[in-house]
Rosetta silent file (secondary structure, phi, psi, omega in degrees, C-alpha in Angstrom):
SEQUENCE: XXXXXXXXXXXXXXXXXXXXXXXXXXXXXXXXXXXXXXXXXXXXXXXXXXXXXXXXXXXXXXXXXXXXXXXXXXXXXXXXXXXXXXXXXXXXXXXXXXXXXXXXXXXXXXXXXXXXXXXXXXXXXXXXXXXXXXXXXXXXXXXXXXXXXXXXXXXXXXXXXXXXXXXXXXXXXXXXXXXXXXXXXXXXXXXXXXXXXXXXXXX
SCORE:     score description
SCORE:     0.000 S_00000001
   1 L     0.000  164.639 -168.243    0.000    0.000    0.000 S_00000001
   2 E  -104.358  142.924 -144.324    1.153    3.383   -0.635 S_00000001
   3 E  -126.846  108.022  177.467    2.153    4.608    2.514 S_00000001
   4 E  -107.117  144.320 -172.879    2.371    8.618    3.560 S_00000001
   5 E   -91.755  157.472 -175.807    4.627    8.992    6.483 S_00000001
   6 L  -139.447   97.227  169.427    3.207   11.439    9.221 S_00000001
   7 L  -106.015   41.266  171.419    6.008   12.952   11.452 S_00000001
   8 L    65.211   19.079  169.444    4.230   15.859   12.455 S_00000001
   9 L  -136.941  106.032  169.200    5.223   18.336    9.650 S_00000001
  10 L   153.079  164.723 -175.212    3.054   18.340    6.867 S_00000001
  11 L  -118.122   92.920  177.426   -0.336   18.555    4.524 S_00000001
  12 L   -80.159  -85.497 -153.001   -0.530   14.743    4.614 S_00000001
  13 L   -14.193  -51.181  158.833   -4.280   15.070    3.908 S_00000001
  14 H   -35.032  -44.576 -163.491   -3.776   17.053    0.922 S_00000001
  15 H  -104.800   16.370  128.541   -1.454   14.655   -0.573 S_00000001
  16 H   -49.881  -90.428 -168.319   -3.831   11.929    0.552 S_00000001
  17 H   -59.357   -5.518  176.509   -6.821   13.452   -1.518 S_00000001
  18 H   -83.924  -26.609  179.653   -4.248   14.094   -4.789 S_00000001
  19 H   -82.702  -57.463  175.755   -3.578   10.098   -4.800 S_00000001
  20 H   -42.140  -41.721 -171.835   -7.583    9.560   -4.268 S_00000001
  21 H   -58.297  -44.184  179.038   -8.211   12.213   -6.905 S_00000001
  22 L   -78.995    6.220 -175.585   -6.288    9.588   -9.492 S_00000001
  23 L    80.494   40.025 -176.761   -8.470    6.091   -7.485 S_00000001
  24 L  -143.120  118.840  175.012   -5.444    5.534   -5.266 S_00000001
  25 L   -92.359  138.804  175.215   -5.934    4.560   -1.532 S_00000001
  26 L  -145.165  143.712 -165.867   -3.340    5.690    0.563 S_00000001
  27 E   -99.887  129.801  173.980   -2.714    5.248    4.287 S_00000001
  28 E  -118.099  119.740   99.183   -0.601    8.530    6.250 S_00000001
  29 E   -48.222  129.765  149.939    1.190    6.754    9.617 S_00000001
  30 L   -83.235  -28.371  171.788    3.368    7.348   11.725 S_00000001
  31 L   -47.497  114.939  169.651    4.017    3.557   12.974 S_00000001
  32 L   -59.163  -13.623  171.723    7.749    2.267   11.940 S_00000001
  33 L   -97.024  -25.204 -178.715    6.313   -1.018   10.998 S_00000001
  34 H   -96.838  -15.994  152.294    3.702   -0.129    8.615 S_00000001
  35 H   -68.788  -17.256  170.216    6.171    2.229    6.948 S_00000001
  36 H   -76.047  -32.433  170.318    8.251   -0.460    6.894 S_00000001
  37 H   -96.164   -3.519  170.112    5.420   -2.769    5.312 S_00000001
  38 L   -70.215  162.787  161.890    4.365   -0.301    2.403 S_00000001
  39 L   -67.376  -68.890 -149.025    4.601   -0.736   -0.665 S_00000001
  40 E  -146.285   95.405  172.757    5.279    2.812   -1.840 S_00000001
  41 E  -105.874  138.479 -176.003    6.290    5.225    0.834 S_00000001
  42 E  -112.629  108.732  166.166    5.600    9.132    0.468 S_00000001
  43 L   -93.414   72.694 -154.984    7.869   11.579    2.351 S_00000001
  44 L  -111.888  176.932 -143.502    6.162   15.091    2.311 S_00000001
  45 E  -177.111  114.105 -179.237    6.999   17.711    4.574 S_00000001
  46 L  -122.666  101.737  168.708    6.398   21.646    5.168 S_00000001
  47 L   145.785 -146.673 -158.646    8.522   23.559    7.676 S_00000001
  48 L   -94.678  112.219 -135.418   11.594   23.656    9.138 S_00000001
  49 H   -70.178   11.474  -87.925   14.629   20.789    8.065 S_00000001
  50 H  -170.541  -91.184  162.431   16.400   21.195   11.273 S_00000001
  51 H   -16.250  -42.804 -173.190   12.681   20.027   13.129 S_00000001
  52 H   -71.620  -90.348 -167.021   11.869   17.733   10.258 S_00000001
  53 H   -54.071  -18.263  162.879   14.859   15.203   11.096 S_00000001
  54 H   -76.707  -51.986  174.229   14.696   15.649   14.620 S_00000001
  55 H   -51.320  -40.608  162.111   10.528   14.451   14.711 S_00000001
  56 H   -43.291  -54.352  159.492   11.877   11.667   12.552 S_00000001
  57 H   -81.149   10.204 -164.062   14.472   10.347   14.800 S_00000001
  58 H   -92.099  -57.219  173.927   12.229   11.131   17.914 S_00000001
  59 L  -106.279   59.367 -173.072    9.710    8.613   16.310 S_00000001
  60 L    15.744   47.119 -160.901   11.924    6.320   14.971 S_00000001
  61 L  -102.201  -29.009 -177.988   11.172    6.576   11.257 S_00000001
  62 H   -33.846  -80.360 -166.447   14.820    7.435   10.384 S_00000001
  63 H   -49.129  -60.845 -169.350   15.745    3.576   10.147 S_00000001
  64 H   -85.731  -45.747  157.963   12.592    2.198    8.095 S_00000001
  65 H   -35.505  -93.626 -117.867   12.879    5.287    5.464 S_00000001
  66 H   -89.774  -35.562 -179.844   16.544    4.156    4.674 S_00000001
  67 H   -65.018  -18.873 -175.887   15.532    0.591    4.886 S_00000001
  68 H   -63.332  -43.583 -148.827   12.882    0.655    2.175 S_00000001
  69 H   -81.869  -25.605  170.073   14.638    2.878    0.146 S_00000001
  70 L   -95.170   41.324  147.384   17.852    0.605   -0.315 S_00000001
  71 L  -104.028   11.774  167.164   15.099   -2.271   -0.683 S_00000001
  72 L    46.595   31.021 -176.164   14.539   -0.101   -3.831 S_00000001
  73 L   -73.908  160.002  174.311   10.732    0.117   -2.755 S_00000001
  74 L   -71.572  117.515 -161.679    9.239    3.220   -4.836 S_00000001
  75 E  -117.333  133.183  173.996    9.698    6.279   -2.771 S_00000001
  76 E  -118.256  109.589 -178.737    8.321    9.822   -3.255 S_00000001
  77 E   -89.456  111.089 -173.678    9.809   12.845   -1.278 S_00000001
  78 E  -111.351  152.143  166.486    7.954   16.320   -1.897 S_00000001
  79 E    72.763 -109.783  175.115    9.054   19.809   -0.919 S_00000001
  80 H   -66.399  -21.157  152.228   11.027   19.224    2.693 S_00000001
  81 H   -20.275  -60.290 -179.289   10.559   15.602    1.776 S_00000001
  82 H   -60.639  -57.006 -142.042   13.357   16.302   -1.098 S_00000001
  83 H   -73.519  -99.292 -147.710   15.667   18.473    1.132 S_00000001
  84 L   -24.663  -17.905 -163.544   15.655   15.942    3.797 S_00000001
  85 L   -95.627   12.426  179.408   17.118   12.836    1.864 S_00000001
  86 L   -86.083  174.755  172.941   20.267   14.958    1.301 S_00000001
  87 L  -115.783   45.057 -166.590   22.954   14.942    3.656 S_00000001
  88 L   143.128  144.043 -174.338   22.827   18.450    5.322 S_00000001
  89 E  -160.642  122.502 -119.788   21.008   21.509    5.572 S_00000001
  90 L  -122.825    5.697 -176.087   22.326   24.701    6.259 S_00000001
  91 L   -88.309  125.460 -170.766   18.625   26.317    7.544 S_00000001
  92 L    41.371   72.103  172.796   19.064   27.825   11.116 S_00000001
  93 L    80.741 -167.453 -163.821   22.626   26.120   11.490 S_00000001
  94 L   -94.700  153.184  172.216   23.778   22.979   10.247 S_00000001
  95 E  -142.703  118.962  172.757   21.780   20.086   10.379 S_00000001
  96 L   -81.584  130.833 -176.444   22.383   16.255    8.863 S_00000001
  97 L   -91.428 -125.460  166.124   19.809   14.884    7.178 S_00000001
  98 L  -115.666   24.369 -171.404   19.333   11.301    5.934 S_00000001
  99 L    42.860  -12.490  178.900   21.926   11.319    3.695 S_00000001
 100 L   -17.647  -44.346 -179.558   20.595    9.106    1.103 S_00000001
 101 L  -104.087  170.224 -168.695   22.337   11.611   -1.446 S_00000001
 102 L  -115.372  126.083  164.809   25.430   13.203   -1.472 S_00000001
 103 E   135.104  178.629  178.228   24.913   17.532   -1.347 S_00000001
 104 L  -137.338  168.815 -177.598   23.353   19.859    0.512 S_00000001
 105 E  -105.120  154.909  177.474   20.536   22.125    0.801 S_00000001
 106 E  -159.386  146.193 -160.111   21.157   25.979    0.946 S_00000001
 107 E   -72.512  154.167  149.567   18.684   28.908    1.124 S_00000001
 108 L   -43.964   99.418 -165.863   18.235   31.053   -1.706 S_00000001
 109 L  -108.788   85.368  173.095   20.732   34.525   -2.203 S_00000001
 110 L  -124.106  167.957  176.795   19.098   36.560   -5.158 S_00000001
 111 L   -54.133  143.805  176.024   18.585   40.108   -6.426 S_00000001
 112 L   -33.176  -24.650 -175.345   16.449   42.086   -4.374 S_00000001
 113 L   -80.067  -17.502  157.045   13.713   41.930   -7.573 S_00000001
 114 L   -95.031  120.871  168.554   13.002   37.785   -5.830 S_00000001
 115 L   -76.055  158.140  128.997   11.283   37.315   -3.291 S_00000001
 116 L  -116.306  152.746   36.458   11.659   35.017   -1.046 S_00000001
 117 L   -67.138  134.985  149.506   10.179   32.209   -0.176 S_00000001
 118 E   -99.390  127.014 -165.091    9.454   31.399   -3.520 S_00000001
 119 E  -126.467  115.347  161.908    5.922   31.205   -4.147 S_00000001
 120 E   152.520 -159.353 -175.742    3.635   30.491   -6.867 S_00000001
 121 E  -101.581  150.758  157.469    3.597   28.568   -9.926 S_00000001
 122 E  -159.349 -156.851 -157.503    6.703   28.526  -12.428 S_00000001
 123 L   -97.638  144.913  158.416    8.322   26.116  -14.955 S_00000001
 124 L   -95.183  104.034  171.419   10.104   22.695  -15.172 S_00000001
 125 E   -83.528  121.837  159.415   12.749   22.160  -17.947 S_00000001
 126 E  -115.532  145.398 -148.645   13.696   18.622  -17.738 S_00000001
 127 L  -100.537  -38.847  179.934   16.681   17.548  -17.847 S_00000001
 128 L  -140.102  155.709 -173.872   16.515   13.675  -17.465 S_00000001
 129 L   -94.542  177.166  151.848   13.384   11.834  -17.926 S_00000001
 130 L  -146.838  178.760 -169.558   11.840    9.391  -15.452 S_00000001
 131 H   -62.022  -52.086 -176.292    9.100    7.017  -14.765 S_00000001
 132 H   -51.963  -29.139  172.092    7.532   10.269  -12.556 S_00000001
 133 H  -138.547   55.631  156.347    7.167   12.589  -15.463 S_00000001
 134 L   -52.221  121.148  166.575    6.012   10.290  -17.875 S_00000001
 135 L    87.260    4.028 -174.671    3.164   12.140  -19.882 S_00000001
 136 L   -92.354  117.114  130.701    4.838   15.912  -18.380 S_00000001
 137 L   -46.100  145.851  176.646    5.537   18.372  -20.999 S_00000001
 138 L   -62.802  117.433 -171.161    8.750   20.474  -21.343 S_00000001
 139 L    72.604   20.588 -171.125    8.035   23.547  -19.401 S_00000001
 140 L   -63.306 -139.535  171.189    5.055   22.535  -17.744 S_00000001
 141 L  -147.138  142.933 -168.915    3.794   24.337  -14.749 S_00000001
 142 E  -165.726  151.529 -178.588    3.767   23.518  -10.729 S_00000001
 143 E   -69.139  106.233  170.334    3.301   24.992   -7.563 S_00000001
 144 E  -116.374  139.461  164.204    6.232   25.978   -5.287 S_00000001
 145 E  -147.827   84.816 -150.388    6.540   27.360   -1.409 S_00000001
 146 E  -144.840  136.327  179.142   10.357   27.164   -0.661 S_00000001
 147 L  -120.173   14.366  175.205   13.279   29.362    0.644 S_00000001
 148 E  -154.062  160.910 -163.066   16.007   26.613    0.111 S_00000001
 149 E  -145.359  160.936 -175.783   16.998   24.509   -2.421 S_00000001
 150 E  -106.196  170.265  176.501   19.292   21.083   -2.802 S_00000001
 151 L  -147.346  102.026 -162.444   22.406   21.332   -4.637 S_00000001
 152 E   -73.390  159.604  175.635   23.110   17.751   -5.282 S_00000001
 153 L   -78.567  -40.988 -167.117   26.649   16.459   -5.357 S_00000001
 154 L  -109.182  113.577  170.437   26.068   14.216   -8.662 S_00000001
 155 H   -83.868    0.476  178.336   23.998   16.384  -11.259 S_00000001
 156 H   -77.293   -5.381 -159.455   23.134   12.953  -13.048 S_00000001
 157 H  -119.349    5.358  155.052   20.596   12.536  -10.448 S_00000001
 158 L   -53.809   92.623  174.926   18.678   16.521  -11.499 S_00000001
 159 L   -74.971  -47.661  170.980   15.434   15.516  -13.303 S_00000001
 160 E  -142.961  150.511  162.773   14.435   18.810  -13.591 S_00000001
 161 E   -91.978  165.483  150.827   15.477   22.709  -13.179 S_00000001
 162 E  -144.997  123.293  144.999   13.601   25.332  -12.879 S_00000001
 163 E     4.031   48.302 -173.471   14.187   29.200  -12.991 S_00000001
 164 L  -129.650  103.335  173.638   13.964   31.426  -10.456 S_00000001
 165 L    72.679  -38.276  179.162   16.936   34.317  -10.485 S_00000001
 166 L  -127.565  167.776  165.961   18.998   30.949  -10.927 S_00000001
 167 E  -106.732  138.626 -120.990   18.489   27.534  -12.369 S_00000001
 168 E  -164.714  128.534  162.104   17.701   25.271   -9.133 S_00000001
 169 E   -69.373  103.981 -148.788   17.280   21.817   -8.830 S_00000001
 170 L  -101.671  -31.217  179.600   13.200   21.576   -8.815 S_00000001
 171 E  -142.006  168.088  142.788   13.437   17.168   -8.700 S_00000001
 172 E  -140.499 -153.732  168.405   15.334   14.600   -8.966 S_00000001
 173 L  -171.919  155.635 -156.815   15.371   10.506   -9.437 S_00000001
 174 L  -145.855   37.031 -160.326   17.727    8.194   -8.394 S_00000001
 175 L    95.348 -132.674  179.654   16.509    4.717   -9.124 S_00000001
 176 L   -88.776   12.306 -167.520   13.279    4.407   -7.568 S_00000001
 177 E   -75.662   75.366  149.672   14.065    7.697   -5.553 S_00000001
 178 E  -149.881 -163.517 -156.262   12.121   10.255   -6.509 S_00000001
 179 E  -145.487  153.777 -142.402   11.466   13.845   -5.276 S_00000001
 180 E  -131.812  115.207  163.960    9.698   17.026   -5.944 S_00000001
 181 L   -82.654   -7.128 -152.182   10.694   20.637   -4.629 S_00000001
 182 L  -110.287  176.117  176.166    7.854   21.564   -5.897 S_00000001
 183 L  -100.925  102.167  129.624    3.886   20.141   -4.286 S_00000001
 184 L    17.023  -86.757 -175.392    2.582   17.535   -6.174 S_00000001
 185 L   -47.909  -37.934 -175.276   -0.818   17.917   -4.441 S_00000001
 186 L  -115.216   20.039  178.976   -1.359   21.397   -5.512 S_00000001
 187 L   -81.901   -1.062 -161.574   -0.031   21.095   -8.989 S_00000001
 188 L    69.187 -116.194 -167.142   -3.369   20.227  -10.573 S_00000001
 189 L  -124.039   19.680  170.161   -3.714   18.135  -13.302 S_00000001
 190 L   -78.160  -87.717  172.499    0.230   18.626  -13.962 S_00000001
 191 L   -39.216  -99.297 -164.488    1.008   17.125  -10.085 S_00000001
 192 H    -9.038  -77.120  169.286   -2.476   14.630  -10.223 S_00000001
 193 H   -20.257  -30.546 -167.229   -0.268   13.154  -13.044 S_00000001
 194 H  -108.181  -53.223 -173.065    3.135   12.527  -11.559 S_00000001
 195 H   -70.177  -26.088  179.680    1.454   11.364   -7.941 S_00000001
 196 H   -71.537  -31.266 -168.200   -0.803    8.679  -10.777 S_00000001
 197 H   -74.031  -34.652  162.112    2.676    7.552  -12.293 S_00000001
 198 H   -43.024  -76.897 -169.691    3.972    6.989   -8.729 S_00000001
 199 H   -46.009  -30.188 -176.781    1.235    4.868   -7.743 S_00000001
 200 L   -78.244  -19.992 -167.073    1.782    2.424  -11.208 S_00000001
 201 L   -89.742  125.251 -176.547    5.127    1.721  -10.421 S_00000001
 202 L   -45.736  154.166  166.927    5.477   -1.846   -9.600 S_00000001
 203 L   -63.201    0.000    0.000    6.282   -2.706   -6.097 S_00000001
């Protein structure tokens, strides 16, 4: 079963009714065994990374995330989701994350004409395809609400950039890894898509 993890940071519901919107039941838990028992686990995540990885290791989810994911189960990480599976994050001091990836995350430093957090809809150019943006046009459009960004050590593993003052790593994929800076959930029929492609991929 596709599995949303619930540490206490996040609009699981949301990304609950975007897999129901495509006919895909999904369970959000916090219990280390039935994350451990999914199928498909979904790591999404709004706030602060520093918070994020601490609620994780508080309720021992740390351990069954890394086990899944080098049991190559399909794994989706959105927003803080992404940032977290990095190895370090540089928001209100340093913080280690779950390393999965080699890089780090670091906030945005642009001209004075971007704001930040960046917020709103903008563009994906992609760069490598995957199983995740299967049926996604070149340049589509998707919902972002982010003041940091990863900066992966291996650029082979950038699915898409996007634009903003800079070009920014907006996804990546890694094998069956993969992750969204941008929300899924609130992407429309852009998002609906990508969380439907997720759900098809065998277990």
């Amino acid at each position: 079963m596709i599995t949303i993890i619930d540490y206490g940071m996040g609009n699981l519901r949301s990304v609950q009714k975007g897999f129901e919107r495509v006919g895909v039941l999904a369970r959000i838990t916090s219990d280390p065994q039935q994350v451990a028992e999914a199928s498909h686990l979904v790591l999404p995540g709004v706030g602060a990374f520093g918070d994020a990885i601490q609620e994780l290791r508080r309720r021992s989810l740390v351990e069954p995330i890394q086990q899944a994911i080098h049991q190559e189960k399909p794994f989706l990480g959105i927003c803080l989701g992404l940032q977290l599976l990095f190895e370090r994050s540089y928001e209100d001091g340093v913080h280690e994350g779950l390393g999965i990836l080699a890089g780090e995350v670091v906030r945005f430093d642009l001209p004075p004409e971007y704001a930040v957090p960046h917020m709103g809809w903008n563009q994906l150019h992609i760069r490598r395809p995957n199983p995740l943006l299967a049926g996604i046009d070149q340049g589509a459009y998707v919902y972002f609400v982010h003041s940091y960004y990863v900066v992966p050590q291996d650029s082979s593993v950038i699915a898409t950039e996007t634009d903003y003052g800079i070009m920014f790593c907006s996804s990546i994929g890694e094998g069956r890894i993969f992750a969204t800076q941008f929300h899924p959930e609130k992407s429309q029929a852009v998002g609906l898509r990508m969380l439907e492609n997720f759900a098809r991929l065998p277990a």
